[in-house]
N, C-alpha and C positions, 0 to 999 in steps of 0.2 A: 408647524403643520407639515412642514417637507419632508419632518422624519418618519410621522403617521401614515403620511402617503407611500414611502419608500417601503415600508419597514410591513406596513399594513397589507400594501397589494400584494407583495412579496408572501405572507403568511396568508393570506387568502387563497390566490392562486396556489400555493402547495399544498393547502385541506384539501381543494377540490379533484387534485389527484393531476394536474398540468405539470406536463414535464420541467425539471429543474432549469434548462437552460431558457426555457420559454419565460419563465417566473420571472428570472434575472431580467432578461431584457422587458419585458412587460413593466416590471418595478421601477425599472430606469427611465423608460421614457415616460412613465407616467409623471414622474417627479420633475424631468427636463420641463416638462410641458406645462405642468404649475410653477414652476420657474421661469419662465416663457425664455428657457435657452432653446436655440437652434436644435432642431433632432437629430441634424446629422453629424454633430457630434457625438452620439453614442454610437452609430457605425464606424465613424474616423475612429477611435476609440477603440470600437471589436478591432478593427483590422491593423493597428498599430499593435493590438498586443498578440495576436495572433503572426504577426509577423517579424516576431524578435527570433535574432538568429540563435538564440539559446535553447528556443525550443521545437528547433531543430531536429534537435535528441531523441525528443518523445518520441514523432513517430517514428526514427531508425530502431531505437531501442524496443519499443511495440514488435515493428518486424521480426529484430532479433529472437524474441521471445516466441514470435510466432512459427517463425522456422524449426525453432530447436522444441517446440512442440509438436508440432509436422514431422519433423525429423526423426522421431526415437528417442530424444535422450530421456524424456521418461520415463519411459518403459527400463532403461538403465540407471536411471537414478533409483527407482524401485526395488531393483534386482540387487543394488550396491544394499541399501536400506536395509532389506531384507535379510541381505547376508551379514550386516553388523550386528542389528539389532533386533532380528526376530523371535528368536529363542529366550528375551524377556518376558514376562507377566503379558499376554494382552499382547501380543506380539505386532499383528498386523497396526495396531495403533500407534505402535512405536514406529514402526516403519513408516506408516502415513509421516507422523512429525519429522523424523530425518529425512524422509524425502520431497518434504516440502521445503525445509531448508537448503538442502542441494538445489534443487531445481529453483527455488527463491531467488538464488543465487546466479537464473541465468532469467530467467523470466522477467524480474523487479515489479512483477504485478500481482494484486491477489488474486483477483477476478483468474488468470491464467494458472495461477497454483492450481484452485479449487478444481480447475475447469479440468487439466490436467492428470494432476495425482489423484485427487477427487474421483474422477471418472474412470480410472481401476482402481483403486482401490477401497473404493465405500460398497459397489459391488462385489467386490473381493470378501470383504468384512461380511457381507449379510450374507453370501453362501457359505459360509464359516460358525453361522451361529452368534457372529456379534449383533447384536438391537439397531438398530436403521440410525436412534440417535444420536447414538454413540457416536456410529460412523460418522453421522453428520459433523456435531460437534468437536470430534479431534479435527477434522477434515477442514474447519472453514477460518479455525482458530488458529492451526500452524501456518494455514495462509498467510496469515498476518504477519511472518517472519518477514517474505517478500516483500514489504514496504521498505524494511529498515536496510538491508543488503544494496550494496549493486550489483544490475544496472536500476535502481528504482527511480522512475522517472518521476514520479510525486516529490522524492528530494532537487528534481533539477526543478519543477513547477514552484516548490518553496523557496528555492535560489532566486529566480526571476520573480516571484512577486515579492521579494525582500527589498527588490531592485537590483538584483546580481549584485548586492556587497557581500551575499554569501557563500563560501567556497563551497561548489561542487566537492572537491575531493573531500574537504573534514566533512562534508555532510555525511559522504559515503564512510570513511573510516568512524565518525563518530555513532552510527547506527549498529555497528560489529557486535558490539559487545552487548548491548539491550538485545539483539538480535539473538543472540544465543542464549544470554539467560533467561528469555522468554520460551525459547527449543526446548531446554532443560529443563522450566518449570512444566511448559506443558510437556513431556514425557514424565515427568512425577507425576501430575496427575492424572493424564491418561492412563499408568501405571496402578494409580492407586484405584481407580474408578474400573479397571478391569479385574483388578483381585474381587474387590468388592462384588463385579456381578458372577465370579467364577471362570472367566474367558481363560482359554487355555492359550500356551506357546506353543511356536513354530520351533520345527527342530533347527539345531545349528548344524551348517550347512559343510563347515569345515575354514579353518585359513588356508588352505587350497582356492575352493569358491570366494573367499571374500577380494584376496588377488587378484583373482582373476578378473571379478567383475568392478573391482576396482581400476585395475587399467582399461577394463574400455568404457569406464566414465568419463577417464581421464582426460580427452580431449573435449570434452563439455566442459567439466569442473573448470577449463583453463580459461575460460573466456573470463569466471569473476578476476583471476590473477591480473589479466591483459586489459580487461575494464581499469583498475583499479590501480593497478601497479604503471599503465601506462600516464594515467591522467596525475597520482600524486609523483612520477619522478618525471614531469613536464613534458613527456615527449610529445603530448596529444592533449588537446584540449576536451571537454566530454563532446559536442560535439562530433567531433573527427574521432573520440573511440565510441562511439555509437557508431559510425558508420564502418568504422572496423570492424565491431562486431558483426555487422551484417556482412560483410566478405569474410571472416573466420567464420561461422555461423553454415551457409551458403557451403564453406570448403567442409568442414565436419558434418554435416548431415548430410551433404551428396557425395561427399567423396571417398572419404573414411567411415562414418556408417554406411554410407551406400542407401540408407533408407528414404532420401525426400525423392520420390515419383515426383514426375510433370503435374500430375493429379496434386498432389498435397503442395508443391510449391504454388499453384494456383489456390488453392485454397487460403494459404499462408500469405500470400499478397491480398485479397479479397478481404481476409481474416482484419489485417493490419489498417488495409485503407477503410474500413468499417470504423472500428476502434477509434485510431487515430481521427478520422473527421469527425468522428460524437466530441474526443475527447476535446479538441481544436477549436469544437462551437462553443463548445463550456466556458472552455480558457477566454475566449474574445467576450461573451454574454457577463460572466460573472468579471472579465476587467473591467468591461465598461459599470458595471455595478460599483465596483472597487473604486475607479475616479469618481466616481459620483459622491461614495462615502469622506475621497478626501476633501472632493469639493466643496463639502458641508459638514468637513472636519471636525466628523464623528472618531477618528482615531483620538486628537486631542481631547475631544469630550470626554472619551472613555478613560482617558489617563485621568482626568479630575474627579469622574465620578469616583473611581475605583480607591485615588486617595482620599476624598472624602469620608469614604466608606471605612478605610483600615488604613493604615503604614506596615502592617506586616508583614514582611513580603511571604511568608507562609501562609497567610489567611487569602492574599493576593493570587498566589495560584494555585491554592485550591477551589478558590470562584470561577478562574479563568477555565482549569478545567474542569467544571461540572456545567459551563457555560457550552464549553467545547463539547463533553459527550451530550447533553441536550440536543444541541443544534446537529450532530455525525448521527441522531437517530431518524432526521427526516431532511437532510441533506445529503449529494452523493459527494466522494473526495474531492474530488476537485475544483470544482466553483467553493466547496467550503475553504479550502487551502487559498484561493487566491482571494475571497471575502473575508476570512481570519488573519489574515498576516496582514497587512496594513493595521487591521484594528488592534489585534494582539502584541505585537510584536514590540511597537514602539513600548507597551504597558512592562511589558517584562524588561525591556531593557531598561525600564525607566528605576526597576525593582533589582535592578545589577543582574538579570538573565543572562548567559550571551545567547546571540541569535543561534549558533550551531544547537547548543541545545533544547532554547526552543524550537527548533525545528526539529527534533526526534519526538520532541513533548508533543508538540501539534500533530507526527503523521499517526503517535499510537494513539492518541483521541478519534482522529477520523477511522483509524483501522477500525476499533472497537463500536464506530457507527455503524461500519460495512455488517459486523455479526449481529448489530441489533437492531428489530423492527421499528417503524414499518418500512420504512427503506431499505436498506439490510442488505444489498447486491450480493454479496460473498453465501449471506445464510440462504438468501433463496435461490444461489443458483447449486448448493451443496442439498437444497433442500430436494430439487427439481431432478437432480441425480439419481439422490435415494428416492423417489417418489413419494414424498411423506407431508401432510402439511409443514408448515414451519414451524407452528404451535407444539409440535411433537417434540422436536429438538429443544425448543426454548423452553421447555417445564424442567429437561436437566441438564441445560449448559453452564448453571450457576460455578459448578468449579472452574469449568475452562475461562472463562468470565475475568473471574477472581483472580485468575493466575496475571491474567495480559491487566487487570488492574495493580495488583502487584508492580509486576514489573515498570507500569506507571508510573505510580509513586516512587519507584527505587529511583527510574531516571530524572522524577521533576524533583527532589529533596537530594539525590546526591550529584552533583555535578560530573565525578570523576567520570561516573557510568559512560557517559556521552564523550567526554569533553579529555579523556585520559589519553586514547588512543590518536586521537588528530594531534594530539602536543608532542608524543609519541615521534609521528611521522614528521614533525615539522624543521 
């Protein structure tokens, strides 16, 4: 009966359109309360998980991202984009996708990609003669680079609900390489879907221009190096390089670009403790959710059902993930990531997973929730850009789709994808 109650309020409350973090804590204490446990351990409970020094990170890392979008560097990572890769088929689209990955690269959010590259360049595209869709759809789906890079703070959220037995660093190096071959599949298809309507190229600009605007990306681009490079040769914990980041950050966008005004660093703080305290109520709502699931050691269940069901471990997470993109189309990333990893996680490893991998597997299931309806964060705020319903984009996002399922499948069926590069560094 505990689980119908859990499981039941929780699915009710999200038809009726109440927000995600509300559901969570509503479902908890509903089930505390036919338990006749004490209520106030489901606050002890928010506020124990809200206050692990791990995630710490988030909101520095948020800030980070929020500065150096304040700051200019997109407008430079655009400029870089442009001059590498404009003069292909469809040009501005290729640009969109390298410049989401650049900037991916310092952001670690989608929401902030979209928000970013998205907001010149999908108006860029439509006074060019590209279809509104288009734009959308390159736009919300090279997003999704941004989860798997650092600084992606959804990788540290996945470390702490693992229980911090999971390395920050391999989580970041092991995202590298699905990160790209998801780049590259989406510029093929953006590619192919521009021939297809006619879209014409940007001229090349010359290897003069691309120099040029290469080096003064260059002190943006260094922040992934100094993320990344600081935390796998131990000098810095993520932690303390998130908060690096925000004093490099701070010095290249006021100092060396010159561009963060009084104005946009106010904005940028505003921007960050916005975020950050939505994202912080999630985290405390959906753990106390998560203790409840172990409390009534529904992970364990799950391990029984699942082998009852199959031994295969190919049949095994192909459920898992069709479990997973279900659930990422009416839940946001986050309370899914810390409600999915206790349940999941023990399943895979039980199925010889390792956790670093499932954890690339779980953030590109949540990503691919972000672009699909009704929840869809990333499609409706790419949607809200280009002023278009959603319904517009979503009649022909099916290749870009395809692509980030693709590359799904490559990372849950071949392990190296993930799992090459952290062995790599070790």
């Amino acid at each position: 009966m505990e689980y119908i109650i859990l499981f039941g309020t929780l699915l009710v409350l999200l038809a009726i359109g109440v927000p995600v973090a509300f559901c969570l804590l509503s479902a908890t204490l509903a089930t505390v309360l036919y338990l006749a446990l004490p209520p106030i351990v489901v606050f002890q409970q928010m506020g124990s998980d809200i206050t692990s020094v791990a995630l710490l990170a988030i909101p520095l890392f948020i800030f980070t991202g929020e500065l150096m979008m304040k700051g200019g560097l997109s407008d430079r990572m655009i400029a870089l984009a442009s001059s590498m890769v404009g003069h292909v088929r469809g040009g501005l689209g290729q640009v969109t996708v390298t410049g989401s990955t650049l900037f991916g690269g310092v952001s670690g959010s989608a929401i902030a990609d979209v928000s970013a590259i998205g907001g010149t360049m999908i108006p860029q595209m439509q006074k060019r003669g590209y279809d509104s869709d288009y734009a959308v759809n390159v736009t919300i789906s090279a997003a999704l680079v941004a989860l798997l890079v650092p600084p992606s703070h959804n990788m540290i959220l996945y470390s702490a609900s693992a229980g911090g037995g999971v390395s920050i660093s391999d989580l970041f190096a092991a995202g590298m390489i699905p990160a790209l071959t998801l780049a590259v599949g989406l510029m093929i298809t953006a590619y192919i879907v521009a021939r297809r309507r006619g879209y014409a190229a940007e001229a090349f600009p010359g290897f003069p221009a691309v120099a040029s605007r290469l080096v003064a990306a260059i002190p943006g681009l260094l922040l992934v190096v100094i993320i990344f490079g600081g935390i796998r040769a131990g000098i810095f914990t993520a932690v303390e390089s998130a908060a690096v980041a925000v004093i490099y950050a701070l010095i290249v966008t006021g100092v060396v670009y010159r561009h963060l005004k009084w104005s946009a660093f106010k904005d940028a703080c505003m921007g960050a403790a916005r975020t950050s305290g939505m994202v912080l109520f999630i985290i405390g709502c959906a753990g106390a959710f998560g203790w409840l699931m172990a409390y009534l050691q529904i992970p364990a269940a799950m391990v029984d059902l699942l082998r009852a069901i199959t031994d295969n471990p190919i049949l095994v997470l192909l459920l898992i993930n069709i479990v997973l993109l279900l659930l990422g189309t009416f839940m946001d990333m986050a309370p899914l990531i810390i409600i999915c990893t206790p349940i999941f996680l023990p399943v895979a490893k039980a199925f010889g997973v390792d956790p670093v991998q499932f954890g690339v597997i779980l953030l590109l299931n949540c990503g691919m929730g972000l672009i699909t309806p009704p929840v869809g964060s990333v499609l409706f705020v790419g949607s809200a850009i280009a002023k278009i319903p959603m319904t517009a984009s979503l009649r022909t996002i099916w290749p870009f789709w395809l692509t980030c399922l693709a590359v799904l499948m490559l990372v849950t069926f071949v392990p190296a994808m993930s799992l090459w590069l952290p062995s790599v560094f070790k």
